[in-house]
N, C-alpha and C positions, 0 to 999 in steps of 0.2 A: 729104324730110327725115325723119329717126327720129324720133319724138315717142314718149316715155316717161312714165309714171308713178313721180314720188315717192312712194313707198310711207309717207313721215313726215310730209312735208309736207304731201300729196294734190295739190299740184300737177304738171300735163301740160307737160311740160317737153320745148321741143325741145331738139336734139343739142349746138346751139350755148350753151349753158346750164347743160351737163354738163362730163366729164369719164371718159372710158374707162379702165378699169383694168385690162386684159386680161383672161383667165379666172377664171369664179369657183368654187368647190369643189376649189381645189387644195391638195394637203395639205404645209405648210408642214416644210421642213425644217433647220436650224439646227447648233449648239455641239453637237458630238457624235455628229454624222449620219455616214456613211459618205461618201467620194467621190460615189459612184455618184447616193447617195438626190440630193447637193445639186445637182450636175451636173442630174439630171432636173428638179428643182424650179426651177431657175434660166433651163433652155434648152426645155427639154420642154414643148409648149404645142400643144395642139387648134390646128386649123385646116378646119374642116369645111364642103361646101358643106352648110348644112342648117342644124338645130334646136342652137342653139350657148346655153352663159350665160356672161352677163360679168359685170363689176362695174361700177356705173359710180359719179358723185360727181355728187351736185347741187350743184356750186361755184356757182352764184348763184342760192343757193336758200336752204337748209337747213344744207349741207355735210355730209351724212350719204353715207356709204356703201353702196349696193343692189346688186341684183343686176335680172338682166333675164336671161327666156329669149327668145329671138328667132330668126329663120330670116335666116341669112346671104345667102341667094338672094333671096328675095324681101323682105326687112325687114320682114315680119311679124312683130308681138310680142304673141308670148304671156300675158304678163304680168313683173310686177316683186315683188320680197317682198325682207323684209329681208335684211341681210347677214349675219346671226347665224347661219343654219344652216346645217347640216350637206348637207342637197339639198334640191331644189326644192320648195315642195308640190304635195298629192296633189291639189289642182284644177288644177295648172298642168301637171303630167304627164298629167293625165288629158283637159286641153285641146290638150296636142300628140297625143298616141295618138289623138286623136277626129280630128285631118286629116292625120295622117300614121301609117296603119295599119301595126305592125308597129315600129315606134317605141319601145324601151326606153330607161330610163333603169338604168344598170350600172354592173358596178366589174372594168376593164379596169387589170391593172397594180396598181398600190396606190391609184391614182388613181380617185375616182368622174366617169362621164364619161355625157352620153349622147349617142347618135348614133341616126344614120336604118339602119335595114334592109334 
């Protein structure tokens, strides 16, 4: 079972307790977007075997919105930080590149993404 950290609350919160929000750090597109941009925004989504971030919701919790970096293979998680930024932080990149050498975190497309090497 995934067991997560609320980064608001501090509670370790299994899966069944959350709430998946698909990818997180995608760049929102709207009223006066091109075709193109919303198409991508709407259907274009990561699917990595590897070092992936979501969003999730502590729906019986807090109900706040997080993020979580995590490995799709093995469900190992890296850690959790709030949903307010921009990318991951520099402990939690610094934590994937430490067991997975060669591991950047990039900006592929207009999209910030990171993936395995």
């Amino acid at each position: 079972m995934l067991i997560l950290h609320c980064p608001y609350c501090g509670v370790m919160a299994e899966e069944t307790e959350l709430h998946a929000g698909g990818e997180a750090h995608l760049k929102r597109f709207g009223p006066g977007s091109s075709d193109e941009e919303f198409e991508g925004y709407l259907f274009h989504r990561e699917n990595p075997k590897g070092v992936h971030f979501e969003r999730w919701r502590h729906v019986n919790g807090c109900g706040k919105w997080f993020h979580a970096a995590r490995c799709t293979n093995t469900l190992e998680v890296f850690g959790t930080y709030s949903a307010q930024v921009t990318a991951p932080p520099q402990e939690i990149q610094d934590k994937i590149s430490a067991k997975r050498p060669g591991w950047t975190w990039g900006t592929w497309g207009d999209d910030p993404k990171g993936r395995d090497q």
